[in-house]
mmCIF file as gemmi writes it, N, C-alpha and C atoms, coordinates in Angstrom:
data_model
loop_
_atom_site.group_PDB
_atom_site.id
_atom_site.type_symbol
_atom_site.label_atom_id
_atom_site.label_alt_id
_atom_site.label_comp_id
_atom_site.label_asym_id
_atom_site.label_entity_id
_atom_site.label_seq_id
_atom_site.pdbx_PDB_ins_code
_atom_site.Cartn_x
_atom_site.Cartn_y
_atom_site.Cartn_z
_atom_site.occupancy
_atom_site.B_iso_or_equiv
_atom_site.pdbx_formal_charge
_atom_site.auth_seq_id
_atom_site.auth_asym_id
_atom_site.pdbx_PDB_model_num
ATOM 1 N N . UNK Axp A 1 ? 67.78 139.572 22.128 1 0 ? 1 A 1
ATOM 2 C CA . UNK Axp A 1 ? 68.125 139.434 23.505 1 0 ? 1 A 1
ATOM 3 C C . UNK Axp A 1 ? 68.847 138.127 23.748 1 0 ? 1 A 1
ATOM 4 N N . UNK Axp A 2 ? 68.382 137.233 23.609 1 0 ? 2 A 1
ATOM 5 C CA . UNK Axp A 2 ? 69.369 135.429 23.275 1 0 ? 2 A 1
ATOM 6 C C . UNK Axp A 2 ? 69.55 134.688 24.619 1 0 ? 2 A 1
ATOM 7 N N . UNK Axp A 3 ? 68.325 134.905 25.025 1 0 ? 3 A 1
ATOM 8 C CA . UNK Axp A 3 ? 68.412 133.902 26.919 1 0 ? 3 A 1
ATOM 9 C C . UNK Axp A 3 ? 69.095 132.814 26.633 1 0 ? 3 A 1
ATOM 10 N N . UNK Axp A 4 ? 69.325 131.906 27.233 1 0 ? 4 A 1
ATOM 11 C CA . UNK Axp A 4 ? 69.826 130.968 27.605 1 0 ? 4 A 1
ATOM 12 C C . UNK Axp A 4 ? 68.46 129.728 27.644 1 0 ? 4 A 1
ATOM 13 N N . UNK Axp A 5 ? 68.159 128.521 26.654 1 0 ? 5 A 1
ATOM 14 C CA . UNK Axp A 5 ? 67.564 127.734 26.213 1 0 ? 5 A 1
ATOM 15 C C . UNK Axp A 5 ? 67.359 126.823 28.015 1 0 ? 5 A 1
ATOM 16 N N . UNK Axp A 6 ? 68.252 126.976 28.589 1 0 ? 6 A 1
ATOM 17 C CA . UNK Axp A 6 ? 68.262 125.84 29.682 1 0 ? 6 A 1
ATOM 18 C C . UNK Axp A 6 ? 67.547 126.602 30.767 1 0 ? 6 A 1
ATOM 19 N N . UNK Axp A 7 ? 67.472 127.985 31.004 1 0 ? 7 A 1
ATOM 20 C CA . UNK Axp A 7 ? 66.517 128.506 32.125 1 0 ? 7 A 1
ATOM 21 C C . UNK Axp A 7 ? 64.864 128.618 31.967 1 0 ? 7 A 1
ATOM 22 N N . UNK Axp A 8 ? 64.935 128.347 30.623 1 0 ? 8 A 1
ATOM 23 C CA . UNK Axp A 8 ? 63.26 128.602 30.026 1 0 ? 8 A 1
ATOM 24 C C . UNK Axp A 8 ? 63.397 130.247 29.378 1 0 ? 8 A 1
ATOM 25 N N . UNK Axp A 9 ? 62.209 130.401 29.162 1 0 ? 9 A 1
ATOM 26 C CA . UNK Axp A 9 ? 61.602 131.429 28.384 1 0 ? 9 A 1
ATOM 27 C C . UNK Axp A 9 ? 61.736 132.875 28.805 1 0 ? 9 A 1
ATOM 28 N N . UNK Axp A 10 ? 62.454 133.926 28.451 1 0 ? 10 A 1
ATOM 29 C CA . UNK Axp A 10 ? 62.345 134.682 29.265 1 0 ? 10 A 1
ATOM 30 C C . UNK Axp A 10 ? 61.587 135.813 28.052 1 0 ? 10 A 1
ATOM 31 N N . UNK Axp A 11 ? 61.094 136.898 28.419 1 0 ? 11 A 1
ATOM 32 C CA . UNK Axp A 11 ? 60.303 138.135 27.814 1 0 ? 11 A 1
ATOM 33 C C . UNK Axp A 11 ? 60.5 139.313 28.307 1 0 ? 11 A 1
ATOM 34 N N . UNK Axp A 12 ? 60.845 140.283 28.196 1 0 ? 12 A 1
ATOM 35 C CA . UNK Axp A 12 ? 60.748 141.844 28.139 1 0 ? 12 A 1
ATOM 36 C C . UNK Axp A 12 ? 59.494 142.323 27.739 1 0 ? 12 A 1
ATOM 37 N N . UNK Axp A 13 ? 58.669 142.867 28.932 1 0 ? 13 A 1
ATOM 38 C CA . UNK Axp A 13 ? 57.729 143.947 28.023 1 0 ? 13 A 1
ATOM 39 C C . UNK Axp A 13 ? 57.233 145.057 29.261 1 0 ? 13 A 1
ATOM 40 N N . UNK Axp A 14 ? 58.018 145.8 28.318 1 0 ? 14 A 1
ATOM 41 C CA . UNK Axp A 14 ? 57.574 147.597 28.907 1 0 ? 14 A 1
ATOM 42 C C . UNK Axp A 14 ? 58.515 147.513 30.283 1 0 ? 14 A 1
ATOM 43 N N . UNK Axp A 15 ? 59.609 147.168 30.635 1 0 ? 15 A 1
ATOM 44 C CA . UNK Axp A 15 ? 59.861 146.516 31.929 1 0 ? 15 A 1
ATOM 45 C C . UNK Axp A 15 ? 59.502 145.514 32.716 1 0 ? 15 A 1
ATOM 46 N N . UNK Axp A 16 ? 58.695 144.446 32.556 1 0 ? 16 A 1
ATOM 47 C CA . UNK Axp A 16 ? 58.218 143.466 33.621 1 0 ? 16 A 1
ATOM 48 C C . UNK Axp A 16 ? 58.928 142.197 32.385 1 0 ? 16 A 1
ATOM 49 N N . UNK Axp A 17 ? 59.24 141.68 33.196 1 0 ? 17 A 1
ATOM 50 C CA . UNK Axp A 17 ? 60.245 139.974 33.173 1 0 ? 17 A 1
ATOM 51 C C . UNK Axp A 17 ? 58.952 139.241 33.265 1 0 ? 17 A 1
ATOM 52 N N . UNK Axp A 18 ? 59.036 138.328 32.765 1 0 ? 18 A 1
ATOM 53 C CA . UNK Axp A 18 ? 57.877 137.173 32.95 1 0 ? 18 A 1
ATOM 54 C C . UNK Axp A 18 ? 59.102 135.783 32.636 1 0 ? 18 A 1
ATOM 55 N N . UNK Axp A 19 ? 59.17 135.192 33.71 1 0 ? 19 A 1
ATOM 56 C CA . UNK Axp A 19 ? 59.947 134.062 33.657 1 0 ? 19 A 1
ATOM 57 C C . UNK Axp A 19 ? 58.801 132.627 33.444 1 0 ? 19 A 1
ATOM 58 N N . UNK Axp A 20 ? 59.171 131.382 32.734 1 0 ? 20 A 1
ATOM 59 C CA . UNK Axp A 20 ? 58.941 130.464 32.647 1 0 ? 20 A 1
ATOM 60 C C . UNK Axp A 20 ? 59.603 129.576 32.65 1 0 ? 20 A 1
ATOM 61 N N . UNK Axp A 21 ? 59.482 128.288 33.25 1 0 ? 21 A 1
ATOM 62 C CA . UNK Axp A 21 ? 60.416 127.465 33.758 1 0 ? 21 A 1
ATOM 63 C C . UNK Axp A 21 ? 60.274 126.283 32.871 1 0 ? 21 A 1
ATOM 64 N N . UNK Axp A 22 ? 61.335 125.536 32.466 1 0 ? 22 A 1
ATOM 65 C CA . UNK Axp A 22 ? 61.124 124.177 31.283 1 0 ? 22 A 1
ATOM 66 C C . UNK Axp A 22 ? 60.147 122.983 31.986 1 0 ? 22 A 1
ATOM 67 N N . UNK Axp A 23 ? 59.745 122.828 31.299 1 0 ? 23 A 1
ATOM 68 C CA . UNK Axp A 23 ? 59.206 121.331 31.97 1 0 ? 23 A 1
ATOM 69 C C . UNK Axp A 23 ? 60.254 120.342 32.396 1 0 ? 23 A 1
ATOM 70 N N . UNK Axp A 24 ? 61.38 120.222 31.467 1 0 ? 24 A 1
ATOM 71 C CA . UNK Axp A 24 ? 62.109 119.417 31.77 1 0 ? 24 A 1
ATOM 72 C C . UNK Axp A 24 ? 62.977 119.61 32.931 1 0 ? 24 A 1
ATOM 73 N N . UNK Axp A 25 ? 62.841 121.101 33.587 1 0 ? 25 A 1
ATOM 74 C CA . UNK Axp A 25 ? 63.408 121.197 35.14 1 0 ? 25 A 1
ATOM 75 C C . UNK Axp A 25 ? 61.9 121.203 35.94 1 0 ? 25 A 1
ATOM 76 N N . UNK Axp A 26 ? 61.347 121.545 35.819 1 0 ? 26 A 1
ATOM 77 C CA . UNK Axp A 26 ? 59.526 121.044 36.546 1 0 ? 26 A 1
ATOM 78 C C . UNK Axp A 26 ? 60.036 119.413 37.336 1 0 ? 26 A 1
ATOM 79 N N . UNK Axp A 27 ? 59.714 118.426 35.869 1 0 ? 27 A 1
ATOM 80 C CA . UNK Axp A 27 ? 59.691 117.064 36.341 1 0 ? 27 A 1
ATOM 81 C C . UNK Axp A 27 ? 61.607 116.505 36.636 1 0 ? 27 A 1
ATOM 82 N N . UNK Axp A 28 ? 62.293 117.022 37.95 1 0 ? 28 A 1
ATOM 83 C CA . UNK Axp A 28 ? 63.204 116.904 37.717 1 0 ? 28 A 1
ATOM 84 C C . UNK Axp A 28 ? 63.611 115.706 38.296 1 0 ? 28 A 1
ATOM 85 N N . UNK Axp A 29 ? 63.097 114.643 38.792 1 0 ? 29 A 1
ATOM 86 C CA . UNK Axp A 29 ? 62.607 113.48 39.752 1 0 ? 29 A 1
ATOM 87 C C . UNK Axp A 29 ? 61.534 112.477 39.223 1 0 ? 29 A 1
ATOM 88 N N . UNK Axp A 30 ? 61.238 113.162 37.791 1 0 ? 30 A 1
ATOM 89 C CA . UNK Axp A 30 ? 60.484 112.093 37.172 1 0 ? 30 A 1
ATOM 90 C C . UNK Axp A 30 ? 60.887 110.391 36.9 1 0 ? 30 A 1
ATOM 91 N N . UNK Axp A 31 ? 59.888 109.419 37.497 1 0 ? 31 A 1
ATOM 92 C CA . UNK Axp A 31 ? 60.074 108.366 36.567 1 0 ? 31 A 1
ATOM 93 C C . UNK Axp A 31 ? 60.715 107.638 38.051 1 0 ? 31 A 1
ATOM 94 N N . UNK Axp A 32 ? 62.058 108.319 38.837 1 0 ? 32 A 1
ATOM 95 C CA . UNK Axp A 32 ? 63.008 108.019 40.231 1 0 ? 32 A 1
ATOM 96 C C . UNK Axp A 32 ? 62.439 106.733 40.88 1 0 ? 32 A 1
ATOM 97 N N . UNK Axp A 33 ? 61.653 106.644 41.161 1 0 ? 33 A 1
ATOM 98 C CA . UNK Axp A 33 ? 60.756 105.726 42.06 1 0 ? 33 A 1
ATOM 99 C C . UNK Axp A 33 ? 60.444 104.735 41.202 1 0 ? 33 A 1
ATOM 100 N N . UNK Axp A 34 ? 59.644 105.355 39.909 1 0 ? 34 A 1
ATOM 101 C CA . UNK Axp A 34 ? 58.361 103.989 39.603 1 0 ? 34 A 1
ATOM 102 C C . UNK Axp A 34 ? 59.385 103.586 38.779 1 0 ? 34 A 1
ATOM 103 N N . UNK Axp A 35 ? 60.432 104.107 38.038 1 0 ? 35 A 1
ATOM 104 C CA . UNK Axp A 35 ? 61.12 103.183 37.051 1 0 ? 35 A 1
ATOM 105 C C . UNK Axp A 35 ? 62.836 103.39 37.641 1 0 ? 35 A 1
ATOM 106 N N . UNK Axp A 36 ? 63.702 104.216 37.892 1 0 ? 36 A 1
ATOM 107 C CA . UNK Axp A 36 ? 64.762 104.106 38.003 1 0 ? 36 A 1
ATOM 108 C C . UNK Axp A 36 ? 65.443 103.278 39.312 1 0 ? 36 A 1
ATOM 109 N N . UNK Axp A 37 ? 64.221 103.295 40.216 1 0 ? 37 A 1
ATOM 110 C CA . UNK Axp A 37 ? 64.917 102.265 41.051 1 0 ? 37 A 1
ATOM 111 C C . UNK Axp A 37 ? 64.489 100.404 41.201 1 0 ? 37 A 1
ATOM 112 N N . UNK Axp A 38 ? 63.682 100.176 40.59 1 0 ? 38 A 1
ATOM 113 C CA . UNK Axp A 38 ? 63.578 98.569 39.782 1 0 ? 38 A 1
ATOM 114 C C . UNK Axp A 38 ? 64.929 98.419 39.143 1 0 ? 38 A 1
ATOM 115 N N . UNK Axp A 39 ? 64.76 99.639 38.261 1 0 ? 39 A 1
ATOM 116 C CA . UNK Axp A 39 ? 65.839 99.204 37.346 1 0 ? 39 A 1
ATOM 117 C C . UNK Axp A 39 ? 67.562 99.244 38.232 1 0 ? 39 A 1
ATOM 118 N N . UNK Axp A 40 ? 67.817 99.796 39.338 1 0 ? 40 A 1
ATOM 119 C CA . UNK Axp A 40 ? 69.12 100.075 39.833 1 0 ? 40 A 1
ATOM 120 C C . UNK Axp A 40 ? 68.836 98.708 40.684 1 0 ? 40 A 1
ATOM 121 N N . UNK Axp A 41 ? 67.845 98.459 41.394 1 0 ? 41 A 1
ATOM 122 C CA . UNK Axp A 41 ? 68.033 97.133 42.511 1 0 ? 41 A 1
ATOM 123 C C . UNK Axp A 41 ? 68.076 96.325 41.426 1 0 ? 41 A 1
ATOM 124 N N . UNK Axp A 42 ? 67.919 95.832 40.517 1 0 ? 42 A 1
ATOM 125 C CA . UNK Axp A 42 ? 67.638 94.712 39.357 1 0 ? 42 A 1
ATOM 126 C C . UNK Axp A 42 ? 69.119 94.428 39.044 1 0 ? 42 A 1
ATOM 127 N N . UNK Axp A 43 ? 70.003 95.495 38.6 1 0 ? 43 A 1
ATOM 128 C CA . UNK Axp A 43 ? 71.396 95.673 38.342 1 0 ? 43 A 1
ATOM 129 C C . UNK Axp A 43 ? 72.126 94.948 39.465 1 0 ? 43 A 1
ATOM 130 N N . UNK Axp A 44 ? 72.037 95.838 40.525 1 0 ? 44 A 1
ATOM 131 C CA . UNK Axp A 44 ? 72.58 95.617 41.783 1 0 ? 44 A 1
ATOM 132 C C . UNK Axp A 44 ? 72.815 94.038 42.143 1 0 ? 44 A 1
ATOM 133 N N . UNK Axp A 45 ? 71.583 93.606 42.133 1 0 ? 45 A 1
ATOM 134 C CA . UNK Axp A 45 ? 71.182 92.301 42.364 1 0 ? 45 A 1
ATOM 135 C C . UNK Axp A 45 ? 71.678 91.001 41.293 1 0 ? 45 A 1
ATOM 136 N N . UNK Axp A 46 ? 71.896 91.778 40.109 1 0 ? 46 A 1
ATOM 137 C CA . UNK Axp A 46 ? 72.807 90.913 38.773 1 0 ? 46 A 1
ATOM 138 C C . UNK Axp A 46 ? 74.341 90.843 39.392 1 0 ? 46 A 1
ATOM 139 N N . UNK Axp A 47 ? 74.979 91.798 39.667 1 0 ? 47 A 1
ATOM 140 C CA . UNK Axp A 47 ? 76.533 92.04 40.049 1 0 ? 47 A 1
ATOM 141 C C . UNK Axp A 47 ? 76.36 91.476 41.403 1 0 ? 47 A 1
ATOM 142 N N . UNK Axp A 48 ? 75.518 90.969 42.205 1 0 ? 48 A 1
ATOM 143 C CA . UNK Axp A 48 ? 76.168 90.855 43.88 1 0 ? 48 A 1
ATOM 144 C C . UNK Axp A 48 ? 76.449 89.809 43.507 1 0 ? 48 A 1
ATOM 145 N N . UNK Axp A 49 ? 76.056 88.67 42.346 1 0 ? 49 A 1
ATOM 146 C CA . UNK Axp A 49 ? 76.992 87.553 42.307 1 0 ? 49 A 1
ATOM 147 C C . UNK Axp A 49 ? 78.492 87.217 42.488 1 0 ? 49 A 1
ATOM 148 N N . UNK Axp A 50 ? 78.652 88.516 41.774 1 0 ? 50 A 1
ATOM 149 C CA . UNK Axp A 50 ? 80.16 88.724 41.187 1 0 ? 50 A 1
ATOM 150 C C . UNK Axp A 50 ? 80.969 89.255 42.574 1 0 ? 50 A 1
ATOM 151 N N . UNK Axp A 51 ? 79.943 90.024 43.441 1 0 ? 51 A 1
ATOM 152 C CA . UNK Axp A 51 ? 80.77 91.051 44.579 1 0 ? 51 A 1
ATOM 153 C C . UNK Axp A 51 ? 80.717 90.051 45.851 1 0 ? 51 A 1
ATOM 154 N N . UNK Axp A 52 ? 79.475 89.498 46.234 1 0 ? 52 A 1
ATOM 155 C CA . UNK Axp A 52 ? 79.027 89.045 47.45 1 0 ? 52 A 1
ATOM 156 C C . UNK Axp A 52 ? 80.123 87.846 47.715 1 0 ? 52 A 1
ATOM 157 N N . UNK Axp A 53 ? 80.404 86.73 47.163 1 0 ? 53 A 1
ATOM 158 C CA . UNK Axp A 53 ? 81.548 85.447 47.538 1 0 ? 53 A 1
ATOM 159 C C . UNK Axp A 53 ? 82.653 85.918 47.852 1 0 ? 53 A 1
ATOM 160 N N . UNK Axp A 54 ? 83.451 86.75 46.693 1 0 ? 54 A 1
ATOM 161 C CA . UNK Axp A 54 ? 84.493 87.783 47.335 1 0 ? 54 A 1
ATOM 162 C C . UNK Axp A 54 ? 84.68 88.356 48.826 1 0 ? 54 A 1
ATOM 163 N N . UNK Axp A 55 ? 83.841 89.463 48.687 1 0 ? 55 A 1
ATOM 164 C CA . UNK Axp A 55 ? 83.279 90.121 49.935 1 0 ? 55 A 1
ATOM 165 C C . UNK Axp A 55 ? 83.421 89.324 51.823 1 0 ? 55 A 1
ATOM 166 N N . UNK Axp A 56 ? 82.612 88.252 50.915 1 0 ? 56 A 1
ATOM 167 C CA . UNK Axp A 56 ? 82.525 87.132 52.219 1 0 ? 56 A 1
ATOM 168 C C . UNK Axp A 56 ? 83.832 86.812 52.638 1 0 ? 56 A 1
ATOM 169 N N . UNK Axp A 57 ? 84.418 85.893 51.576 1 0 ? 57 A 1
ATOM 170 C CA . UNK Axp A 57 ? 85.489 85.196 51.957 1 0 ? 57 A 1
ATOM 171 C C . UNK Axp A 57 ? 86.733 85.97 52.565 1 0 ? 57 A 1
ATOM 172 N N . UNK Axp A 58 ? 86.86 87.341 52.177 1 0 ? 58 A 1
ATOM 173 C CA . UNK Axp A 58 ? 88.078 88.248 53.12 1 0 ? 58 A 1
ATOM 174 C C . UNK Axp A 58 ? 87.3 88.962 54.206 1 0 ? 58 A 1
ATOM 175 N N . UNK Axp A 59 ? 85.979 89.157 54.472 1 0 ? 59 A 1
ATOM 176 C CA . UNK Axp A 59 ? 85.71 89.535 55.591 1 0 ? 59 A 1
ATOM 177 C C . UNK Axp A 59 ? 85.967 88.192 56.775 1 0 ? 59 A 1
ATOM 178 N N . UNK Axp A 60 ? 85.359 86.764 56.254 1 0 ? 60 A 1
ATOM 179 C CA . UNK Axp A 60 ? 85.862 85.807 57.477 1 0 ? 60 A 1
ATOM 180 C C . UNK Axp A 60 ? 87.44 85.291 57.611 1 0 ? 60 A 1
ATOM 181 N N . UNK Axp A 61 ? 88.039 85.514 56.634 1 0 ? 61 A 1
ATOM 182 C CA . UNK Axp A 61 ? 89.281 85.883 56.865 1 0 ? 61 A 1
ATOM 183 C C . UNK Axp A 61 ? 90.349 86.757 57.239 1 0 ? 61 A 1
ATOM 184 N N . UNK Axp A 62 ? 89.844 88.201 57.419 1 0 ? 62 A 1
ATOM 185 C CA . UNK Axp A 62 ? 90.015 88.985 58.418 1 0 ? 62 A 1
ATOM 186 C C . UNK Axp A 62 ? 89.772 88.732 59.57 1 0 ? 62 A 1
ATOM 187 N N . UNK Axp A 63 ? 88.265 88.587 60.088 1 0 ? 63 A 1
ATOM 188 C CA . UNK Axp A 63 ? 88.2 87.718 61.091 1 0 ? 63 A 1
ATOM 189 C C . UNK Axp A 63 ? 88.546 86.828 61.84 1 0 ? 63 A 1
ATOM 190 N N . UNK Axp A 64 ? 88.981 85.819 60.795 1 0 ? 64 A 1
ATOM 191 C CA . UNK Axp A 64 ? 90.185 84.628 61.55 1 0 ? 64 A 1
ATOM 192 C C . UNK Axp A 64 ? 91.606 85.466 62.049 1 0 ? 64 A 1
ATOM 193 N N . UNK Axp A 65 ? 92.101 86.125 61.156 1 0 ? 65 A 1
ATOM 194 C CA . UNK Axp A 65 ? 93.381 86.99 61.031 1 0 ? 65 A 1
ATOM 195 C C . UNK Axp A 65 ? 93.312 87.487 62.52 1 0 ? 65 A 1
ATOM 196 N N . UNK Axp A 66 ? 92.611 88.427 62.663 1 0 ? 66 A 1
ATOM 197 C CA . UNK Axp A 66 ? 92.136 89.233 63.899 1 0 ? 66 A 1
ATOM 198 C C . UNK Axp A 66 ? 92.039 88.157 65.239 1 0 ? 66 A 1
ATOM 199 N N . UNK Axp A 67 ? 91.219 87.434 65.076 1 0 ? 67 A 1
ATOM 200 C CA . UNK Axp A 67 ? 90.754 86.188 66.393 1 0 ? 67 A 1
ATOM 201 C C . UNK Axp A 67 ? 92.532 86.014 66.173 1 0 ? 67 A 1
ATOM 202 N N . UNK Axp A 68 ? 93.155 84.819 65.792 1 0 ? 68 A 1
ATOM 203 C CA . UNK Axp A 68 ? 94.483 84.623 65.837 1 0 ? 68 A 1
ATOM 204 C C . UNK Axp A 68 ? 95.422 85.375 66.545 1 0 ? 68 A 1
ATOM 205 N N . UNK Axp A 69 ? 95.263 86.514 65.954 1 0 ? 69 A 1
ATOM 206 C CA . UNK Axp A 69 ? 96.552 87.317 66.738 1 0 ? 69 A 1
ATOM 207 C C . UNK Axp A 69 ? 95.899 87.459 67.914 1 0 ? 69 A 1
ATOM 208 N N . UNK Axp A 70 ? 95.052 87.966 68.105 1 0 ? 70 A 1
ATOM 209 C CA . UNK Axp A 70 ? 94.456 88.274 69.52 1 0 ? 70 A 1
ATOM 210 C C . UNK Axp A 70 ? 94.83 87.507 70.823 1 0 ? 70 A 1
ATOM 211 N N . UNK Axp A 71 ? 94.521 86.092 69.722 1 0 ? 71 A 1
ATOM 212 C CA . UNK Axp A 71 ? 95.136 84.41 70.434 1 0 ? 71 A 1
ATOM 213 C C . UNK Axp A 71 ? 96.676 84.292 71.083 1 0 ? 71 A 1
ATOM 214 N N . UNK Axp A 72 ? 97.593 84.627 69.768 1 0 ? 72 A 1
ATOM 215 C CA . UNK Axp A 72 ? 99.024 84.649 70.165 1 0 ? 72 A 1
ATOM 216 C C . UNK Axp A 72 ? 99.236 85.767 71.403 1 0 ? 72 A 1
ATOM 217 N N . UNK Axp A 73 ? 98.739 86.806 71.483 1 0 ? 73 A 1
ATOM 218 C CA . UNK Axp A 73 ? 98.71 87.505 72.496 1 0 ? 73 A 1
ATOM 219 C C . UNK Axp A 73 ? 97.823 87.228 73.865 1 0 ? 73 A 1
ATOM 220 N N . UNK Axp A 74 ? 97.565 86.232 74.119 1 0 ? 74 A 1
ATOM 221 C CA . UNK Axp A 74 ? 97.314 85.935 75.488 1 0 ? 74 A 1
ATOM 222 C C . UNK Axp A 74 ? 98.554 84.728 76.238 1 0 ? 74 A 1
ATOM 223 N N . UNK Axp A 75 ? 98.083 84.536 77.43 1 0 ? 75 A 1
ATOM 224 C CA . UNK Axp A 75 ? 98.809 83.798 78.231 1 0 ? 75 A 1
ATOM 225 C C . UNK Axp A 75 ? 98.609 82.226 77.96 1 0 ? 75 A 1
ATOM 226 N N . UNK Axp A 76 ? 97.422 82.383 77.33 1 0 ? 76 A 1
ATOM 227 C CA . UNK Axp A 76 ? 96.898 80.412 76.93 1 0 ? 76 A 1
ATOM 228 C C . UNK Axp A 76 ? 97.279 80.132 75.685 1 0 ? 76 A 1
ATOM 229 N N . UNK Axp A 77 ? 98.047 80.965 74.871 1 0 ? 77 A 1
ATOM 230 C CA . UNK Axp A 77 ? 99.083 80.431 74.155 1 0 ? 77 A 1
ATOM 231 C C . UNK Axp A 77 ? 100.09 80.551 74.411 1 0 ? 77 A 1
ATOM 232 N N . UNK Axp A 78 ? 100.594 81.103 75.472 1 0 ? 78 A 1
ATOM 233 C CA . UNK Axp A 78 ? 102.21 81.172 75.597 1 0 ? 78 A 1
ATOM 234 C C . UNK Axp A 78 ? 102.03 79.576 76.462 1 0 ? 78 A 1
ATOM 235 N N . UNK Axp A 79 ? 101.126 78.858 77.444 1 0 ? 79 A 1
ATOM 236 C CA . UNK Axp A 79 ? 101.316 77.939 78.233 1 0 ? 79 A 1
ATOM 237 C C . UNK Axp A 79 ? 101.023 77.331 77.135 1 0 ? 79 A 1
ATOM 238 N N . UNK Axp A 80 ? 100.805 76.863 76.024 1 0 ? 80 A 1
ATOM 239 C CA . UNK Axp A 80 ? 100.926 75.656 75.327 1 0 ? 80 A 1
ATOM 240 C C . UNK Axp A 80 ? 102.462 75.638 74.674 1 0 ? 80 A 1
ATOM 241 N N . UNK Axp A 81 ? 102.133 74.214 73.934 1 0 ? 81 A 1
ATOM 242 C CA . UNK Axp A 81 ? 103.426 73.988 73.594 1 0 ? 81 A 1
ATOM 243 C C . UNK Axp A 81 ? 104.15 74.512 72.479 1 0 ? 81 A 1
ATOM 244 N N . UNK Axp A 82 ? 103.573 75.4 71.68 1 0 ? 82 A 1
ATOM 245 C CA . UNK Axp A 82 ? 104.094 76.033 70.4 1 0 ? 82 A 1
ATOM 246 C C . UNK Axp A 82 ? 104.289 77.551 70.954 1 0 ? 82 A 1
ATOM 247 N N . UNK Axp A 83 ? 103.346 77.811 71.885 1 0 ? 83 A 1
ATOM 248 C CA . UNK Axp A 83 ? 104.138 79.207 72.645 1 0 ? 83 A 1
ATOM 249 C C . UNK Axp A 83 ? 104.828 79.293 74.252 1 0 ? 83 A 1
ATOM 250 N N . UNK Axp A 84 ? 105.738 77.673 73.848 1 0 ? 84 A 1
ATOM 251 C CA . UNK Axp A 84 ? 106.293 77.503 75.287 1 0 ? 84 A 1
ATOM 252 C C . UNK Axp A 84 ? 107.602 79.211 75.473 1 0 ? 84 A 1
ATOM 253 N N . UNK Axp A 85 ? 107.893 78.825 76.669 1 0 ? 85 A 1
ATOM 254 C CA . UNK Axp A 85 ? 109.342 79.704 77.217 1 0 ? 85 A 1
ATOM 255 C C . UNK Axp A 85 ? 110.393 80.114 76.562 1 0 ? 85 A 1
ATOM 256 N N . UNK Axp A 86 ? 110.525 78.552 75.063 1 0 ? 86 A 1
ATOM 257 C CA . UNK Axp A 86 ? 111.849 78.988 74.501 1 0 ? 86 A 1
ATOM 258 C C . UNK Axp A 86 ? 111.617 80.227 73.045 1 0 ? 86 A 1
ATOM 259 N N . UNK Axp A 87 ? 110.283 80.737 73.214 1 0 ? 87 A 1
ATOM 260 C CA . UNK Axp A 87 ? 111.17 81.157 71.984 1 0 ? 87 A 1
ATOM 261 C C . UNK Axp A 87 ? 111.26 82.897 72.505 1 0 ? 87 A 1
């Protein structure tokens, strides 16, 4: 007959199927909690060195970017002297 190793066990007898399921799809969430997520925040927490200064420094520089223009577009920079009448 030649089931398929990854659904589990299957049997023929007299007509009735008797299915069995692998253990290894049973525990399919094993371990998730008590060991795979130490181990992913642990990682995480190695690389934010590398990500977090980056990260920072173009988000408050967007920020400035943004505040600035916002700036050139009001009236209290056109009354100073670098956004006088002439240009």
């Amino acid at each position: 007959m030649g089931g398929h190793s990854w659904f589990g066990n299957l049997s023929r007898i007299n007509g009735y199927y008797e299915h069995q399921i692998s253990p290894f799809q049973q525990n399919l969430f094993k371990g998730v909690f008590s060991t795979g997520a130490p181990k992913f925040a642990f990682r995480i927490g190695r690389q934010s060195l590398f990500i977090l200064p980056p990260l920072a420094f173009y988000y408050f520089l967007g920020d400035w970017a943004v505040k600035q223009n916002n700036y050139y577009h009001t009236k209290a920079y056109l009354k100073t002297q670098e956004g006088g009448a002439d240009h």
